[in-house]
Each structure stands twice: as C-alpha cells, then as structure tokens.
TORPA-4810 file (N, C-alpha, C, O; in nm, 3 decimals):
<nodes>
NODE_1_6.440_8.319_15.050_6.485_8.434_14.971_6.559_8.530_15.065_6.505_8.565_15.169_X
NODE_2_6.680_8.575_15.032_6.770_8.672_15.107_6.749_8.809_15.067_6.722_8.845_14.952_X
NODE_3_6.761_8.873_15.157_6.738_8.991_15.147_6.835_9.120_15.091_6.844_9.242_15.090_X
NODE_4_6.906_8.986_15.043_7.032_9.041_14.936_7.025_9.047_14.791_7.072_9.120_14.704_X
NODE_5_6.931_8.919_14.795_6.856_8.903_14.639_6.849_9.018_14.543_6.870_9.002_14.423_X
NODE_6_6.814_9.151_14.604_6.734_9.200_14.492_6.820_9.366_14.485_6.785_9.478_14.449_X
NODE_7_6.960_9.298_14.546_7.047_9.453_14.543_7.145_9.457_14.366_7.195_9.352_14.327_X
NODE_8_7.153_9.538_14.311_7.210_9.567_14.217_7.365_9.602_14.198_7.393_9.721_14.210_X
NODE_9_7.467_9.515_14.170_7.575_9.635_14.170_7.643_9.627_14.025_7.601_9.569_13.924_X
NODE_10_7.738_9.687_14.041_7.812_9.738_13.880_7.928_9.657_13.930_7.987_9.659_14.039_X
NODE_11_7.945_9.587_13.824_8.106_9.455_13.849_8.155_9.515_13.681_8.080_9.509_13.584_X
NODE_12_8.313_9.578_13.677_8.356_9.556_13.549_8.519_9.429_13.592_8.580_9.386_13.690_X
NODE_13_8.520_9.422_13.468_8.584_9.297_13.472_8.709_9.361_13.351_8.686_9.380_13.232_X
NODE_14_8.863_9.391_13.435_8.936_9.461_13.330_9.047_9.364_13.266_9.092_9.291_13.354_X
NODE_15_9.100_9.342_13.151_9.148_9.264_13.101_9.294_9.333_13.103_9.391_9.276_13.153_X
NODE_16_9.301_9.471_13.041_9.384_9.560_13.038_9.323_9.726_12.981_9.204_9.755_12.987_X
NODE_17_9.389_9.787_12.946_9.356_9.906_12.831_9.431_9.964_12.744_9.538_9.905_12.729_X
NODE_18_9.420_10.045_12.687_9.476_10.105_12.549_9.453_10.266_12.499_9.339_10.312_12.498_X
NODE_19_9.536_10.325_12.469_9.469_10.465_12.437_9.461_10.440_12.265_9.551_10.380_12.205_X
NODE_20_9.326_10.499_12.188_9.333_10.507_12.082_9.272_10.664_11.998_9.194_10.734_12.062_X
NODE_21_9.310_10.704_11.870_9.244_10.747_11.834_9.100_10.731_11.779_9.088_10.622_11.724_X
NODE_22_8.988_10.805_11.775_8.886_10.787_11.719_8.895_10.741_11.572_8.839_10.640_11.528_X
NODE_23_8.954_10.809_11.516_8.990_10.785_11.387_9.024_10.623_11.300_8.988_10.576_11.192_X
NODE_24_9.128_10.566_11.438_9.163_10.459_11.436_9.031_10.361_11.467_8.984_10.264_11.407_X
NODE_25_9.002_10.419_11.567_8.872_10.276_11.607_8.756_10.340_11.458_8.737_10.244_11.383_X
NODE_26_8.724_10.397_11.435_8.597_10.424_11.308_8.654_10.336_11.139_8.580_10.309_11.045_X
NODE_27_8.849_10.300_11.155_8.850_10.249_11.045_8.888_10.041_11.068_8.928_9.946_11.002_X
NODE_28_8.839_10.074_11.202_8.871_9.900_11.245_8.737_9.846_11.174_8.633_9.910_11.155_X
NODE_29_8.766_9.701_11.138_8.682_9.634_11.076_8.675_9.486_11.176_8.751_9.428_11.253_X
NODE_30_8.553_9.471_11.129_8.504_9.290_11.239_8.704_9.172_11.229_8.771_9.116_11.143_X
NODE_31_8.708_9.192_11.341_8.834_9.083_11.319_8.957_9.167_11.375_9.066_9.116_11.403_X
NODE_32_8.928_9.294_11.387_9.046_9.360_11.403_9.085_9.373_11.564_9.008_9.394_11.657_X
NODE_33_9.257_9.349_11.569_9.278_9.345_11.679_9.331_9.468_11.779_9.412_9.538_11.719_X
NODE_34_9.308_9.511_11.911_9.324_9.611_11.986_9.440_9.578_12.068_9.407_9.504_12.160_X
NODE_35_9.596_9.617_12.066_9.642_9.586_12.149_9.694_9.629_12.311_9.733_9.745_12.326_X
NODE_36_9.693_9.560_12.400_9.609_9.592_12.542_9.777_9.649_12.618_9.888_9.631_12.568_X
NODE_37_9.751_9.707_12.728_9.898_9.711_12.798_9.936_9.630_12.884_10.013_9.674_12.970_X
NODE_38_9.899_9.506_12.889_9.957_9.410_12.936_10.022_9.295_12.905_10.099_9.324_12.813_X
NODE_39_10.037_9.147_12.942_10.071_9.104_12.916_9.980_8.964_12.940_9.887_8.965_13.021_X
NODE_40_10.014_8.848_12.867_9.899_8.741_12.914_9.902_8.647_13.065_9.818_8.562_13.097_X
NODE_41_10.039_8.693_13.156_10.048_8.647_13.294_9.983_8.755_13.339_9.879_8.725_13.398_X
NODE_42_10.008_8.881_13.334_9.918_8.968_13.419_9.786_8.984_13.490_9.686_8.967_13.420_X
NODE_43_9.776_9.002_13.571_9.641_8.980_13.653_9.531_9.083_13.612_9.538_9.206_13.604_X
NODE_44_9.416_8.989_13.584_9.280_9.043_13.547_9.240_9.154_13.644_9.236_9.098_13.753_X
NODE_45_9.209_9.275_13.658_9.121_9.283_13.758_8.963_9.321_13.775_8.905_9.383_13.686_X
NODE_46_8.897_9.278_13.900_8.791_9.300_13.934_8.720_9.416_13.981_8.725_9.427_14.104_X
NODE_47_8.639_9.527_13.907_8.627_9.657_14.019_8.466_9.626_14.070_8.409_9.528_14.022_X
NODE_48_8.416_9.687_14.138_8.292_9.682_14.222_8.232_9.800_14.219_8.292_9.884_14.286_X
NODE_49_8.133_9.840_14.163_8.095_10.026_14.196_8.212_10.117_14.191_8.221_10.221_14.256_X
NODE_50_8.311_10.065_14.099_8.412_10.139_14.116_8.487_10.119_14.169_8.579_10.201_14.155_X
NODE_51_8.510_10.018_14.255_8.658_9.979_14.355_8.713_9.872_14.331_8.641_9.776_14.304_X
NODE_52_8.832_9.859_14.333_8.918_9.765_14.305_8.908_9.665_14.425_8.955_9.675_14.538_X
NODE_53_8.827_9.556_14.362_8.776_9.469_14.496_8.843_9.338_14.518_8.836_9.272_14.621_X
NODE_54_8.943_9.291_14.352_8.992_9.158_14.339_9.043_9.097_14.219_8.961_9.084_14.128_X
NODE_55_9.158_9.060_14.201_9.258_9.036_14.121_9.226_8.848_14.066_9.207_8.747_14.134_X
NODE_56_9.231_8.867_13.944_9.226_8.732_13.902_9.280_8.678_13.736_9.330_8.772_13.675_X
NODE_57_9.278_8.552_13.659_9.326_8.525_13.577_9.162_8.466_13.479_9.069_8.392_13.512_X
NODE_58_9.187_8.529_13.374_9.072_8.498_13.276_9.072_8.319_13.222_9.149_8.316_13.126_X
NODE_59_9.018_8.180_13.247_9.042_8.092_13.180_8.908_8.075_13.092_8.795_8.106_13.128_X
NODE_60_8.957_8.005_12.941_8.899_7.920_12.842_8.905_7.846_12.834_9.018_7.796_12.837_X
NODE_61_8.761_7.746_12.811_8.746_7.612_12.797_8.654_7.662_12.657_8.562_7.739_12.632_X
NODE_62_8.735_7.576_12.593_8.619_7.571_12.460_8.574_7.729_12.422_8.659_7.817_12.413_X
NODE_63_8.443_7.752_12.403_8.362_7.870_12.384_8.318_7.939_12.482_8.245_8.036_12.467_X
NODE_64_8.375_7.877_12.643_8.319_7.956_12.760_8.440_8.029_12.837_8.541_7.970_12.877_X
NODE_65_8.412_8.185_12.853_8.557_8.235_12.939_8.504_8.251_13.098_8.387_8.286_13.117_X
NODE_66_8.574_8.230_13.186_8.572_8.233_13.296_8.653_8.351_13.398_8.736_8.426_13.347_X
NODE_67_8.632_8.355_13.490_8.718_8.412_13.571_8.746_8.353_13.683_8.642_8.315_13.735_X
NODE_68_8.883_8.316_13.774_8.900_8.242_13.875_9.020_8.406_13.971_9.103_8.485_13.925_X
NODE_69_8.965_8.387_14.100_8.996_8.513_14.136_9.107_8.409_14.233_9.092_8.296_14.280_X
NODE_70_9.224_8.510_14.236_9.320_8.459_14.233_9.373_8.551_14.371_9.443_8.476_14.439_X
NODE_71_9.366_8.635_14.410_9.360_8.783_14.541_9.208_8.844_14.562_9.120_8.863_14.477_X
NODE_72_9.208_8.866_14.694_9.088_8.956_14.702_9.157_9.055_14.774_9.251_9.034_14.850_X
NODE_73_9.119_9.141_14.753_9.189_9.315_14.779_9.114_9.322_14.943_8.995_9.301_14.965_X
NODE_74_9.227_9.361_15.056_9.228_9.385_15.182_9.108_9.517_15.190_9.097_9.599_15.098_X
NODE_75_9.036_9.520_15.299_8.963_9.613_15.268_9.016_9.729_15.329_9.056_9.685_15.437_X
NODE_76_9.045_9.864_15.326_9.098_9.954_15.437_9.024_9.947_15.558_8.918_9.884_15.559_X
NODE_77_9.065_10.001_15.656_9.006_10.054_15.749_9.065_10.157_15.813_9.182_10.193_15.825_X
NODE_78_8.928_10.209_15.864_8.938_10.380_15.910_9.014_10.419_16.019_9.020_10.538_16.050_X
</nodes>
C-alpha cells in the first residue's frame, strides 16, 4: 500500500462551456441540447485542484466515454 493511496484530489474534466440564462436552463426539458464553445477537434481539458494540468480528446466505444490525454501541461518553475 502507497502512501499515496489515501490522498484526495479534485480532477474536472472540461469538454467546453456556455453562458446561459437561468430562465433558459429552468425551461430545458430531458433531451435538450446545450450548445458548447467549441468545436468537436478541440482539445478536452484536464484541471487538477484547479490547474490546468493536461489536454486531451474524449473517445466512445459503445456506452463507455473515455479520455486519452493527448499533452501534459509543462510545469512552471520558479
């Protein structure tokens, strides 16, 4: 057992985004579509606790989506 095991972090996984009104999202119904500001070559990205840690492309097989990371973001240094 590593002593890494039992650390927690926050991974979001961004596809794209969108500005909407409230109004608009309270009259969306199951099925309805959101459209994103990107495009479907555009690169996924990966943040970490908040940081942009790594760039990648979303794939589907069947009913399972994946992510295959495609860049990993240079880290700065001080």
């Amino acid at each position: 057992m590593s002593v890494l095991d039992d650390i927690t972090i926050d991974m979001t996984i961004v596809l794209g985004s969108t500005n909407i009104q409230v109004r608009q999202l309270l009259r969306m119904s199951r099925g309805a579509t959101i459209p994103l500001d990107c495009g479907h070559d555009d690169p996924t990205m990966v943040y970490v606790n908040g940081k942009l840690v790594a760039k990648g492309r979303v794939l589907v097989n069947e009913d399972q989506m994946s992510l295959e990371v495609t860049e990993v973001m240079r880290r700065d240094r001080p």
